[in-house]
C-alpha positions in Angstrom: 25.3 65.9 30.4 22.9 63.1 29.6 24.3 61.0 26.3 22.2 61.6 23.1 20.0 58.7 22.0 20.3 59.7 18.4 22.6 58.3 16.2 26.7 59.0 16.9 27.0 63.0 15.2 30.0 63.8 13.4 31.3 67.2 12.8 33.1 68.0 9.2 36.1 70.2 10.1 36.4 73.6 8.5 38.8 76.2 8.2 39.5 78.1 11.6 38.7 81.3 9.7 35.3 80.3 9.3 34.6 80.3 12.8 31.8 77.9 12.8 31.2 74.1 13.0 30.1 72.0 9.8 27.0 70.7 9.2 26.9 67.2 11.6 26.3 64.0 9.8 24.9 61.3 10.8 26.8 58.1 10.9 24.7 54.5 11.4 25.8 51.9 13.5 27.4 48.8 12.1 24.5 46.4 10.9 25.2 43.0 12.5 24.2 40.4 9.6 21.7 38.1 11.1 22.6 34.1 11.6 19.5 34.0 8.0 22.2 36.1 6.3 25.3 34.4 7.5 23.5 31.0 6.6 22.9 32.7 2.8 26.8 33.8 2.2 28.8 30.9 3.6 26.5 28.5 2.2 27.0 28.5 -1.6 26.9 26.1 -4.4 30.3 24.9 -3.5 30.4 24.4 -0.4 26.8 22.9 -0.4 27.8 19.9 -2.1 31.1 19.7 0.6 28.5 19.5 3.4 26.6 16.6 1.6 29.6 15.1 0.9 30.3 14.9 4.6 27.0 13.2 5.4 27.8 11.0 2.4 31.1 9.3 3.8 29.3 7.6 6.6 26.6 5.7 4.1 29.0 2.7 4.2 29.9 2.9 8.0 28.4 0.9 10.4 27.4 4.2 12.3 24.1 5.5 14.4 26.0 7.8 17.0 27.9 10.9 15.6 30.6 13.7 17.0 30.3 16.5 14.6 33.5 18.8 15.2 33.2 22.2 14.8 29.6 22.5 13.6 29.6 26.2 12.8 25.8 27.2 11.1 24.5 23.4 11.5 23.8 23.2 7.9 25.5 19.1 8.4 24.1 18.6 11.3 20.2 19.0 10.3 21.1 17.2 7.7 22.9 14.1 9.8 19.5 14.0 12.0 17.5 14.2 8.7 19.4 10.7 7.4 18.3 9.5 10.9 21.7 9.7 12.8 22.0 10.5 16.8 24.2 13.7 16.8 26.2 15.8 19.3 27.8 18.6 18.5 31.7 19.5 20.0 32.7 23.2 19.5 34.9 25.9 21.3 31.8 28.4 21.5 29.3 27.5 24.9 26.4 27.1 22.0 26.5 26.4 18.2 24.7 29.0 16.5 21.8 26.6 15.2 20.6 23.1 17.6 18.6 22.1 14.9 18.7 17.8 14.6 21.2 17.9 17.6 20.5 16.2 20.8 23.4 17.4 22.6 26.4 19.5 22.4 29.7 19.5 24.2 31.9 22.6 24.6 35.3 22.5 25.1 38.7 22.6 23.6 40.4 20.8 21.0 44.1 21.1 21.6 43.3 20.0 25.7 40.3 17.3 24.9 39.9 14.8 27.2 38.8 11.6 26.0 36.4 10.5 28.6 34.5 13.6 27.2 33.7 11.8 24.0 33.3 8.4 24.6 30.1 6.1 23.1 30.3 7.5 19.2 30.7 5.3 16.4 31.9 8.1 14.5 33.8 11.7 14.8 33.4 14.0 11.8 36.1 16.5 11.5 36.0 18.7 8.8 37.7 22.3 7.9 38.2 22.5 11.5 42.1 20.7 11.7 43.5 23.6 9.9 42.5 25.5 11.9 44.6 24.6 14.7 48.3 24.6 14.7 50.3 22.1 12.8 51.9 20.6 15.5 49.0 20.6 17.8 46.9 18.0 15.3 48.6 15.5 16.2 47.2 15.6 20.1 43.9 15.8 18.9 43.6 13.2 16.5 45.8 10.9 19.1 42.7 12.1 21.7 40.2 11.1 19.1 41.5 7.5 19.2 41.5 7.5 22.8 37.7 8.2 22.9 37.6 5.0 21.2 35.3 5.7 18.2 35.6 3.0 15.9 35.6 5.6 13.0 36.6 9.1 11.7 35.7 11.2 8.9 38.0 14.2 8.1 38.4 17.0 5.8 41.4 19.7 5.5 41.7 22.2 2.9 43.4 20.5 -0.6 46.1 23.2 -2.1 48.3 20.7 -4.4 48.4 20.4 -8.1 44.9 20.4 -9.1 42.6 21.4 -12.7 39.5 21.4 -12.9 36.6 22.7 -15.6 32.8 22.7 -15.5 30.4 23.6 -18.6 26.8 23.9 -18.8 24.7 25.1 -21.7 21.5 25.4 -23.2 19.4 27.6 -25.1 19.1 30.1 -22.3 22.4 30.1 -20.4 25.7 29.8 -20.6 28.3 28.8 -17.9 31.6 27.6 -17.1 34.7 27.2 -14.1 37.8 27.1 -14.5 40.1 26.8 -11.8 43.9 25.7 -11.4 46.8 25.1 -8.7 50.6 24.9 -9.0 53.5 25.3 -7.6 52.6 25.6 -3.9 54.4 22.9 -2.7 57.5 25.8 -3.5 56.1 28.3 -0.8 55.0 28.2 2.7 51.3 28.5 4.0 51.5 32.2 4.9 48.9 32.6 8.5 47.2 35.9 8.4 46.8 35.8 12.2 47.9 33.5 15.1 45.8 34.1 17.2 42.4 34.2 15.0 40.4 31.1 15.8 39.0 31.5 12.3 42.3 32.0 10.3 44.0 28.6 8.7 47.8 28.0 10.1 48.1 25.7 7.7 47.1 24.0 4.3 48.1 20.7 2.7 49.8 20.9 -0.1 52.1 24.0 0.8 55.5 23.5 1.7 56.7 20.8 4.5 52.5 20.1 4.5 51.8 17.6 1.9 49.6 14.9 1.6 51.9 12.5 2.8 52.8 14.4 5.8 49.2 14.7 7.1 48.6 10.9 6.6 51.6 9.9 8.7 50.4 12.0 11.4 47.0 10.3 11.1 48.3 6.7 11.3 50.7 8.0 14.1 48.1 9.1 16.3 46.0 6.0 16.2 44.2 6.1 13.0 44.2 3.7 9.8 43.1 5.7 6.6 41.3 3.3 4.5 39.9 5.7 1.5 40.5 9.5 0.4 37.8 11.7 -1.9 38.4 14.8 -3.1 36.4 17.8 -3.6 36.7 20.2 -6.4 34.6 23.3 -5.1 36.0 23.5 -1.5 39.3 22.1 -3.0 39.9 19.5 0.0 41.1 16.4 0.8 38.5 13.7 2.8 40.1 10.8 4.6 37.5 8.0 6.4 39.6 6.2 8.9 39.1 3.3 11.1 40.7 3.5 14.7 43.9 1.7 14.9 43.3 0.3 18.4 40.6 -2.7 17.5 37.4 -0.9 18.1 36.3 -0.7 14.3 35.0 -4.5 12.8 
């Protein structure tokens, strides 16, 4: 028998007395949010200012040619090509979801990256992406980084140690305020909701046996000098602009 090409029918059960089916109901597929929707939820207020902040780091850099890491909805990149920068994107997936401002893209994988893959950028930006990974797999890929012989990186992990902040805005028609805190983490480990979820975080700085210190010694152990650190209060993480310990930066 030919499959129906109405929606999937469901049948309510009913007592076995009753002899007869229940009324079938109709059951919609799963709506697919389109990439206009996805760019609308994962792009709020917060992390808005994160991406610009990104952008932001390389105004004092020397830089024209850019690896942005992990581009996800291209919200950074459009906005490196709009400040006039030469971009190429580096992700897992065979296409970013959005090529806008990008004139080229390489896929491929982080925790096996060859070097000669990325050579001839002045800068690698690598942000919310690190954690991503496993802990003990960063190391490789920031020590492949170097190799590529960028003179400069830009990186940005999630921030989870002892933090406050506060925001007020008033006037005669509105009324707003944040509060937000963070403590005690250091106590606890980062718990990983999956292992094998691309998307979940394995880890977090400022959880326990991940602090700050700990992710800069693995920087400067795998090639990299950090020469400032920001922090973001929306996103809650932790930027470090490096310079490649091998010579290459001025």
């Amino acid at each position: 028998m030919a499959e129906p090409s109405a929606p999937a029918l469901t049948t309510a059960a009913t007592p076995a007395a009753a002899g007869a089916a229940g009324p079938a109901v109709a059951v919609p597929p799963l709506a697919v949010p389109s990439f206009t929707q996805r760019w609308h939820a994962y792009y709020t207020e917060k992390r808005i200012v994160h991406q610009w902040f990104q952008v932001h780091l390389l105004s004092s850099l020397t830089v024209k040619r850019v690896l942005e890491v992990g581009p996800y909805l291209g919200l950074v990149t459009a906005m490196l090509a709009s400040a006039g920068y030469a971009v190429t994107t580096f992700d897992v997936a065979e296409a970013p979801p959005s090529t806008l401002g990008a004139s080229g893209h390489i896929q491929g994988d982080l925790t096996a990256l060859d070097p000669a893959r990325i050579r001839g950028f002045d800068a690698i930006l690598c942000c919310e992406t690190l954690e991503h990974l496993p802990w003990d797999s960063v190391g490789g890929v920031l020590r492949a980084f170097a190799a590529s012989g960028a003179p400069y990186l830009v990186m940005s992990v999630p921030y989870e140690g002892a933090q406050i902040g506060w925001s007020f805005y008033a006037n005669a028609h509105t009324l707003r305020h944040r509060l937000f805190t963070r403590w005690l983490r250091f106590a606890r480990r980062f718990r990983i909701a999956s292992h094998s979820d691309i998307d979940a975080h394995k880890w977090e700085v400022g959880y326990k046996g991940r602090s700050l210190a700990a992710l800069k010694e693995k920087v400067t152990e795998s090639g990299w000098r950090p020469v400032a650190q920001h922090f973001t209060e929306g996103c809650r993480s932790v930027f470090l602009v490096c310079r490649n310990s091998g010579g290459q930066a001025a």
